[in-house]
C-alpha positions as a printed Julia matrix, in Angstrom:
106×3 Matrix{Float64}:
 40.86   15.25  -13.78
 43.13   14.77  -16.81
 42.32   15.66  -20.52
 41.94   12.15  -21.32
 39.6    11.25  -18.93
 37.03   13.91  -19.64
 35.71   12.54  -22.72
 34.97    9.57  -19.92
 33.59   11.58  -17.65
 31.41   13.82  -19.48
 28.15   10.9   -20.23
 29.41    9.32  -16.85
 28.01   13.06  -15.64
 25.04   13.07  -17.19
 24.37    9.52  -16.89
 24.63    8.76  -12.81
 22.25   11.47  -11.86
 19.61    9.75  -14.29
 20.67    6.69  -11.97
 20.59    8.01   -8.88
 17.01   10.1    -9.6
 15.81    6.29  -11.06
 16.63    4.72   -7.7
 14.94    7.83   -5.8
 11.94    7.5    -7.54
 11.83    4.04   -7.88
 10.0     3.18   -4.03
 12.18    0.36   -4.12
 14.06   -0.85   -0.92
 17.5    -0.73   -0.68
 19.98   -3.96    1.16
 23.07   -2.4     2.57
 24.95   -4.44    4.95
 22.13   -6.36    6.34
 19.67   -3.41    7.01
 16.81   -2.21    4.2
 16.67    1.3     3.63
 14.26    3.57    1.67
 14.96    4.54   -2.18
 15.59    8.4    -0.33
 18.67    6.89    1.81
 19.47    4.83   -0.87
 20.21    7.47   -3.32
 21.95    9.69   -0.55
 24.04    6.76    0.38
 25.02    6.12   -3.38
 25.36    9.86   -4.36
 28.39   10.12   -1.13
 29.77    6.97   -3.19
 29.78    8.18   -6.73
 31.46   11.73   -4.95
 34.01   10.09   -3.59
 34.98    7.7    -6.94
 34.54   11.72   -8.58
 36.87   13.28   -5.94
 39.92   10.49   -5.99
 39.54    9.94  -10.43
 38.4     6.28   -9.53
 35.24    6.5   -12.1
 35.33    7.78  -15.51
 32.61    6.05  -16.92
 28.63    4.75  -15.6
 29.86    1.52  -15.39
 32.81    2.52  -13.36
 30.18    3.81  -10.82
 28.28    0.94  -10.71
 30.99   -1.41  -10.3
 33.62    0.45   -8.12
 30.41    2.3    -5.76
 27.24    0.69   -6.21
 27.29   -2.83   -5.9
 29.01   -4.07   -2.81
 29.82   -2.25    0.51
 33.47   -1.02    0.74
 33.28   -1.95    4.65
 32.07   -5.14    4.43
 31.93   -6.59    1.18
 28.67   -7.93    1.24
 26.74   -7.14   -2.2
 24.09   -4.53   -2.64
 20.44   -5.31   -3.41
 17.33   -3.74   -4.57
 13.83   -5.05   -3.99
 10.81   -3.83   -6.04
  7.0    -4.39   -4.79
  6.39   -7.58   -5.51
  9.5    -9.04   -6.65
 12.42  -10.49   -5.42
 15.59   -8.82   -4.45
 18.52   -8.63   -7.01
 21.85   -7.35   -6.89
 21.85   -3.85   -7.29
 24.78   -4.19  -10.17
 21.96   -5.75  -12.05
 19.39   -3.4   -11.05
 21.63   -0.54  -11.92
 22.7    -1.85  -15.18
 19.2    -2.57  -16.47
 18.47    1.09  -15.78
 21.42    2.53  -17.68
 19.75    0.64  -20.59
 16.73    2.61  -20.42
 19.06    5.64  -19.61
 20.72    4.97  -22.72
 17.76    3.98  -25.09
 17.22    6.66  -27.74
């Protein structure tokens, strides 16, 4: 990773494991392409996507992640979303976003 990018990188770090624990713990169902899937598979599925954005330097910051990884499948385009007991589905970008918030709160 370049210099430059490591002052990117370093809350991005510290940040999307907060995200991915949040989604883990969460109980919520995850959309991906069609199928639900549980909050564990959901966080395994997002964790091989933030990786790989890690591996090729395509994600420097949290919001990086959640744009470039965790809102839409790369196969098939079709958006992401995350449905809480008793509420409706949203898009996981919002989902996601809402949480870095609380991440972020001090």
């Amino acid at each position: 990773m370049l210099a430059a990018n490591m002052a990117f990188a370093a809350p991005m770090q510290a940040e999307v494991p907060q995200l991915l624990a949040a989604v883990e713990k969460s109980g919520c169902e995850f959309n991906r392409n069609g199928s639900w899937h549980d909050a564990k598979k959901a966080r395994a599925h997002l964790q091989s996507k933030y990786d790989y954005l890690v591996k090729k330097n395509l994600a420097t910051t949290t919001e990086d992640f959640i744009e470039r990884g965790a809102t839409k499948s790369s196969t098939s385009g079709q958006k992401y979303l995350i449905k809480c007991a008793g509420a409706a589905a949203v898009p996981s970008a919002t989902w996601l976003t809402d949480e870095l918030k609380k991440v972020r709160k001090p």
